[in-house]
C-alpha positions, 0 to 999 in steps of 0.5 A: 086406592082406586082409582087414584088415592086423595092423598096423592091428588093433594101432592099433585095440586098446582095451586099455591097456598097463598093464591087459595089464601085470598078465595072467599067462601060466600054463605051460598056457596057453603050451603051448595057445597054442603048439598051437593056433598050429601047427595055424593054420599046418599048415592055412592058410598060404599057403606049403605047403613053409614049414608044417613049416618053421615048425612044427619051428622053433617046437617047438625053441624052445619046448623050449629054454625061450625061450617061458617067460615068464609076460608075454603081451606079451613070449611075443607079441613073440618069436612074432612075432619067430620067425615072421618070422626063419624065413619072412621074412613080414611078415604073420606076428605074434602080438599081444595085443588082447582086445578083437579077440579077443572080438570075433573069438569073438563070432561062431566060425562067421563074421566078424559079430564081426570086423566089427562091431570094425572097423566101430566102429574105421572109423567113429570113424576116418573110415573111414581118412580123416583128413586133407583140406586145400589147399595153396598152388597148388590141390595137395589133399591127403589124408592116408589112415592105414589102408585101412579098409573096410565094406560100403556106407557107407565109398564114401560118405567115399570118394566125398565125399573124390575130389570135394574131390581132383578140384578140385585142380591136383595131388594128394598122397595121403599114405601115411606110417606107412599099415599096411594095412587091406582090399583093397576100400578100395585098389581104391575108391581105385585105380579113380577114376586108371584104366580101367573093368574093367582087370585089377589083381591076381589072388589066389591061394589054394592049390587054390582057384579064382583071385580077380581084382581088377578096376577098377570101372565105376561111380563116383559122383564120378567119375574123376580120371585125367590130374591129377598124382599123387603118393603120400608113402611111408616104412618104416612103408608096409605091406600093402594101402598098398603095394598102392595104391602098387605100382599107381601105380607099376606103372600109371604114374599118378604118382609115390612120394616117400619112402622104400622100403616094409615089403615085406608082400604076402601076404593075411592073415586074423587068428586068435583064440588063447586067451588074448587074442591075435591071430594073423595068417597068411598064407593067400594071395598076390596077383599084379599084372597089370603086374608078375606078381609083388608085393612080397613080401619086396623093398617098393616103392621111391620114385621119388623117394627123400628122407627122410619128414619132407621127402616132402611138401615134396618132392611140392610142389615137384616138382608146382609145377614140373609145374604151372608147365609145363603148356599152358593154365597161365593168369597167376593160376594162374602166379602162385599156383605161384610164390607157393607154390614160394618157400615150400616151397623155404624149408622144405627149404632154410632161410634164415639171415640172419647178425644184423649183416644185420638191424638195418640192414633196419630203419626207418619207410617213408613211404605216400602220402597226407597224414597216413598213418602209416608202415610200421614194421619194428622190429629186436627179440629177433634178429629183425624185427618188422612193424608196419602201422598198427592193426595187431598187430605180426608177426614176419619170417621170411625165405623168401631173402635179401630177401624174408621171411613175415608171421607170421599173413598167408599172403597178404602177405610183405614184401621189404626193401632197406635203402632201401624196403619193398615189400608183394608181395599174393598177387593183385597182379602188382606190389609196393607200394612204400614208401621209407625216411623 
């Protein structure tokens, strides 16, 4: 989680899969490997009772001959596989990404290197930002793919990003396959839902003075408490993703929709080793002010559990049906919430029409007016077909048994009685209605 997650580092390597493909490992550089890992983990880990643990349990293995393979991705995988087996430590891994390491090596006696890597990444990545749009009913929502962070430039995509969600009816923040990134962009993010100076998470660090996390006081864009939250979760949620949704969770200030979480806590710091790798260990641990303890090991569960592919229809339906309960809900507003339910409850429940019900829905439908050509609905290929004068044609979906989607027209839909057709306009109270020639 801090102070960047490894599995955001393995998103960011530059290095393609065929070039490690023909790297060698020689049984020297194994052996220096293999050292120079545990005296990583003598020194930093944030367990002190698991160090030697780990450290002998490497050590047979190496002797049983496991860690003989001259494939650096394959000698990195099972690293990482034995690291976590004896520590249950999701933190714990071993990647090959020469381009982290030079930059890791670039700067031995500070981060200058490190940084300077992941302000390149954040930048072409939007700083972790990659999605914003409007969904029916005035939910914004943002999609938020790693938590990246760097010093006085990633508040601004942060603060541009809570003014668009601050105009919103509800938010949907979506953390779906979110592998971490920095502490300091969860706290930016957490602090625009909450009180100034509320204590979040305390780190702890060995022997070293306890860090607090507290809530920011000063935001440019302002705070965003009191609008319904909701936060897509699924089993790829890790690190400082799952920090932001603990707090929500913890804090109450919404809802997670989804699936349970990895379960990595631990703050990590990534580690050169020769040659090419990236080691993450954990050197300390944090602790929330709710909860007194984090989610190391356990994850943090939905509250509203339901597959990832439906979690972001799910979070529509639960905030249209809150939006559509609120005091002061005015008839547009009213009317946008409908307008957006029928179609969400059509993704996630799916209408078949049986075909005999088709063909007998179409026909041509008189308008008013001396000399206006009809409507037509045309029945063609298994489906219906809508054809307005001047018009391309476009085909029908049905959203229920009556009432079907325009192709190309999110503001129209067409309801069909076998006697009439009645044009429902999202900003018109009534439908228009046409009968049958």
């Amino acid at each position: 989680m801090k102070p960047h997650a490894i599995a955001s580092l393995i998103a960011l390597s530059c290095v393609c899969t065929t070039a490690l493909a023909q790297q060698r490992l020689s049984p020297k550089e194994r052996g220096t490997a293999l050292q120079a890992i545990s005296t990583e983990f003598e020194e930093r880990y944030v367990f002190p009772e698991m160090r030697p643990k780990i450290i002998e349990r490497l050590k047979q293995l190496q002797k049983s001959g496991r860690y003989e393979v001259d494939d650096p991705i394959v000698f990195a995988d099972r690293i990482t596989e034995d690291l976590r087996g004896v520590s249950n430590d999701r933190h714990l891994s071993l990647r090959v990404n020469p381009a982290a390491y030079v930059a890791a090596l670039a700067a031995p006696d500070s981060a200058a290197g490190e940084d300077a890597f992941f302000r390149h990444q954040a930048i072409r990545e939007h700083h972790g930002l990659t999605e914003m749009k409007i969904l029916p009913g005035n939910i914004r929502y943002l999609k938020i793919t790693g938590f990246q962070w760097v010093n006085d430039e990633t508040g601004t995509a942060y603060d541009d990003a809570m003014r668009f969600l601050k105009d919103g009816d509800a938010i949907i923040i979506d953390l779906r396959n979110n592998g971490g990134g920095s502490h300091g962009a969860v706290r930016y993010l957490v602090s625009h839902f909450m009180a100034p100076d509320t204590l979040e998470l305390t780190f702890l660090q060995g022997s070293e003075t306890p860090s607090q996390s507290r809530i920011l006081e000063h935001l440019p864009a302002g705070r965003l408490q009191g609008k319904p939250l909701y936060v897509l979760l699924d089993g790829q949620t890790a690190s400082a993703a799952e920090a932001f949704a603990y707090d929500v969770q913890q804090f109450k200030l919404g809802e997670l929709v989804g699936t349970k979480t990895v379960g990595a806590a631990n703050n990590n710091k990534l580690i050169p080793i020769a040659p090419n790798f990236i080691l993450s260990v954990s050197y300390g641990r944090p602790v929330h002010a709710v909860s007194n303890t984090n989610w190391e090991g356990a994850g943090v569960a939905p509250d509203v559990e339901t597959p990832s592919s439906q979690a972001l229809d799910a979070a529509q339906v639960r905030a249209l049906s809150r939006l559509s309960r609120a005091p002061g809900a005015t008839p547009e507003q009213l009317g946008d919430y409908r307008w957006a339910n029928v179609a969400v409850e059509a993704r996630m429940h799916p209408v078949s029409l049986a075909p005999v019900k088709l063909p007998p829905l179409a026909g041509r439908f008189l308008r008013s007016g001396a000399g206006a050509p009809p409507i037509e609905v045309v029945y063609r290929d298994g489906a219906l077909w809508f054809a307005f004068p001047n018009r391309p044609v476009a085909r029908l979906s049905p959203l229920t048994e009556d009432v079907f989607a325009v192709e190309g027209y999110e503001v129209l839909r067409v309801r069909l009685t076998g006697k009439t057709l009645e044009m429902l306009w999202r900003d018109e109270s009534a439908p228009r209605v046409y009968p049958r020639e």
